[in-house]
N, C-alpha and C positions, 0 to 999 in steps of 0.2 A: 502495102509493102509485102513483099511476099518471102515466102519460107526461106530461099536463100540468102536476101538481105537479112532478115532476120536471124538468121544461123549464124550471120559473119557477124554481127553484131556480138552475138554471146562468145564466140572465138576471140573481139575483140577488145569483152571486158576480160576477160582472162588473161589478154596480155595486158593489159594497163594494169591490173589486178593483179603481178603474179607473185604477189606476198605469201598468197594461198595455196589448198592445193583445192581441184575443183572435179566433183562427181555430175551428174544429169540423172533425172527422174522421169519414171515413166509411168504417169497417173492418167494420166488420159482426160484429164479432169481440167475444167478453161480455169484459170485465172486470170480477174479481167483485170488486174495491173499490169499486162503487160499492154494492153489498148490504150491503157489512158493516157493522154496528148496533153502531157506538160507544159502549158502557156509560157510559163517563164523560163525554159529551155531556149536557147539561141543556138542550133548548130551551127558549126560553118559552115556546110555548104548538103543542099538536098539534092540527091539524086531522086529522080518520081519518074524515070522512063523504065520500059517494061524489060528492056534489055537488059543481058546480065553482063557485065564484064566478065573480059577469058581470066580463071584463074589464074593468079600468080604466087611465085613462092618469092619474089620482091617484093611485093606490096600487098600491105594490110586490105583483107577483104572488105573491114568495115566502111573502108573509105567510098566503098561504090550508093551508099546509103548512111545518111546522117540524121534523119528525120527522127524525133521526139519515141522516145520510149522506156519503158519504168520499168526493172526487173527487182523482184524480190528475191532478197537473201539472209538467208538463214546464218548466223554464227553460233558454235555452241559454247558459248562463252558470257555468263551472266555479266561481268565486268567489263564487257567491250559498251563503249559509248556509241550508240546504236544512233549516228546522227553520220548523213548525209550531205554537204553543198553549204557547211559551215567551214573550209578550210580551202586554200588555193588551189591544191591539189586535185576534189574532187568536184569544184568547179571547173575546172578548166577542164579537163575529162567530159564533164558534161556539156559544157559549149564546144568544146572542136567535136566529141562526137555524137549527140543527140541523149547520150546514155543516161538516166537517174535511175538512184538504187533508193530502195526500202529495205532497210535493214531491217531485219529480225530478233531481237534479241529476249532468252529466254526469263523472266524474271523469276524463277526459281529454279528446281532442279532440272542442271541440264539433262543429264542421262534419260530424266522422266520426260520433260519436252520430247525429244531426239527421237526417244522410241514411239512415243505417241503419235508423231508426225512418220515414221516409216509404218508403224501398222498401221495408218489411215490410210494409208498410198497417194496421200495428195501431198507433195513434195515441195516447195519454193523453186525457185528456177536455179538457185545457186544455195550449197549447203558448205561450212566451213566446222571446219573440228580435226582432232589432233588424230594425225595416223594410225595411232595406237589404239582408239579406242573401237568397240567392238561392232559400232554402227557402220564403220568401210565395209568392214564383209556383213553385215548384213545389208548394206541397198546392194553391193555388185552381188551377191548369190541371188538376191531375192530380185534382179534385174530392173532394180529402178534406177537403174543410172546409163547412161551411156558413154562410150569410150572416147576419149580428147582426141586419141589417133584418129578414128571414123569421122570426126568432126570436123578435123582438120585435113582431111583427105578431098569429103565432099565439098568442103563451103571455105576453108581459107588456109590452104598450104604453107602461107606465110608463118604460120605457127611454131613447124619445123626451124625458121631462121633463128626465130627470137628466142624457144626455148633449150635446154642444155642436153643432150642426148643423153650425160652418162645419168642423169637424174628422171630424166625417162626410163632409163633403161632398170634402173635402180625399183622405181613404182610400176613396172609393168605385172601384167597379172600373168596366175599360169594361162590363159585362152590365150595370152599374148598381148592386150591392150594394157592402154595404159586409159586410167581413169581420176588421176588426179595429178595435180602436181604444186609439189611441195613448199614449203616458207621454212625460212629459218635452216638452210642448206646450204651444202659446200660439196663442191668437186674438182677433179684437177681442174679443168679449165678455168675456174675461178680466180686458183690462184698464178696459174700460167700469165694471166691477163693481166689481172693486179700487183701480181708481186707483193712487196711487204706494204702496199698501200690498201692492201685486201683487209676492210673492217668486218668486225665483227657485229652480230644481228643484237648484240647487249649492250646496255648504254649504262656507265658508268655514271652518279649521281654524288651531286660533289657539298657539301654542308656551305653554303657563299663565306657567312663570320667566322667558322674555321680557320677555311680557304687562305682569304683575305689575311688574320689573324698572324697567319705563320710566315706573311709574305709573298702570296699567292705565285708559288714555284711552279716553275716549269715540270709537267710529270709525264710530257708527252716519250719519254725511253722509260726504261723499268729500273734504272738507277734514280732514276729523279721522281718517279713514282714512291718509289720505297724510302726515298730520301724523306719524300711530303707527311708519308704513315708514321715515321720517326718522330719529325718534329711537329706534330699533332699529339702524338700522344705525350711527348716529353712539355707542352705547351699546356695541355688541357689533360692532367692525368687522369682526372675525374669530372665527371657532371652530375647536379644533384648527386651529388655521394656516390654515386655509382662510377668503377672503372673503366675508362675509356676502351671503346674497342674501334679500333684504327679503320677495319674495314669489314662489313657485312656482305653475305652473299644470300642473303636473304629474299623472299619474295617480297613485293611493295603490297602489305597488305595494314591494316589500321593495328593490328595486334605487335609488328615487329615494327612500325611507325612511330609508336607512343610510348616512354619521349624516345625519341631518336637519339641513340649513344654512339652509333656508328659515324665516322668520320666520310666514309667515303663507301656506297652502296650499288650495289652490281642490279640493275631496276629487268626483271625479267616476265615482269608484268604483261609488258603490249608488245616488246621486240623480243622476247625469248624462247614466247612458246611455238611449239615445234606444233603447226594448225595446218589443214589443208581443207582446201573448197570444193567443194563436188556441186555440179552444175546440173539441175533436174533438165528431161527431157522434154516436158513437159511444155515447156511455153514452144520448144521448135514445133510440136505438132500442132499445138492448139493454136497459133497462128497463122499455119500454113493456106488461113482462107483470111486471113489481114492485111 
């Protein structure tokens, strides 16, 4: 499979992926997960002729090559459940398009991983973590990463269609690229689109025998929301001794879990944090003789 297929391929876990936001690495260094030929991979369909299809900005590049391949990714985030091709979702991804991932995940401190792995300069093919923190600018100054725009220019245009410009334009760097792109976002076009059917990236966590308890009301407007907090607390003033509190905006962590006194809990654990994915360069080169 050669460099190009492979290039669309990373372009086109990013759009299947685009919960994150995503960097590239340039280590120079082989990682052989991206060789290995996952048996129980079914794509649908292999492309194995030498020719390349003429780029399109209508259709996904990955589709010209479906053929088995494993890309490692890095999250920096100790509490992500670092599991692959147990859920519908990233099954199917891997059968229509050859893709399997190896998650990474750090079991102790991330900031210590994160840096440990940028001063190695040997990078994963794909690196996720929160905008904010000080490892973005350190791969783009220290040039381990390469730019989603170049990426999408040479190897699958189609990138342009699927992703949101003002949110581009929002991550772009002062050279002018852009090198990640974002999770847990919002832009006009969002809501242009959506209108008031536009959900939010938090997901509301509801107690069932409460729920049930009070008559399990309707809370879908914000009068019948506040209606529910009412007759919760006027229901259940207290638990174990302690007073009722109607709604928590807390993190889902064991400390504000135990016991649960919150009626109704804002969960910002797995859909709130504000994470982006940077995609090393690394496997484009070192496969470019695969």
């Amino acid at each position: 499979m050669g460099m190009n297929n492979k290039s669309k391929k990373v372009m086109m876990l990013l759009m299947a992926c685009i919960m994150v936001l995503s960097l590239a690495a340039c280590s120079g260094k082989g990682n052989d997960s991206a060789k290995k030929q996952n048996s129980s991979n079914t794509p649908a369909n292999t492309t194995t002729s030498t020719d390349q299809p003429a780029l399109s900005e209508d259709e996904p590049g990955w589709k010209s090559d479906t053929s088995p391949i494993t890309f490692d990714w890095y999250l920096n985030f100790a509490w992500f459940p670092n599991k692959w091709g147990v859920d519908p979702t990233s099954q199917y991804i891997t059968k229509k398009t050859g893709v399997d991932i190896n998650f990474i995940v750090p079991a102790g401190n991330e900031n210590e991983k994160l840096n440990t792995l940028i001063a190695s300069g040997k990078l994963p093919d794909f690196i996720t973590l929160g905008w904010y923190e000080d490892g973005v600018k350190k791969m783009i100054e220290g040039g381990l990463v390469l730019p989603l725009n170049e990426l999408a220019d040479q190897y699958d245009p189609y990138f342009y269609k699927v992703s949101d410009p003002d949110k581009l334009g929002w991550y772009t760097q002062a050279d002018g690229n852009v090198y990640g792109y974002p999770n847990a976002s919002s832009s006009p076009k969002d809501y242009a689109k959506f209108g008031d059917t536009y959900t939010s990236n938090q997901t509301f966590v509801v107690r069932k025998d409460i729920y049930e308890a009070i008559g399990s009301p309707d809370m879908r407007t914000p009068e019948g929301f506040l209606n529910a907090l009412k007759a919760a607390k006027e229901k259940f003033p207290d638990i174990d001794g302690q007073p009722i509190i109607p709604l928590g905006l807390h993190e889902f962590t064991q400390q504000v879990m135990t016991p649960w006194k919150a009626i109704f809990r804002i969960s910002w654990r797995f859909q709130g944090k504000k994470t982006a994915s940077y995609m090393t360069v690394k496997k484009i080169r070192n496969t470019s003789n695969g």
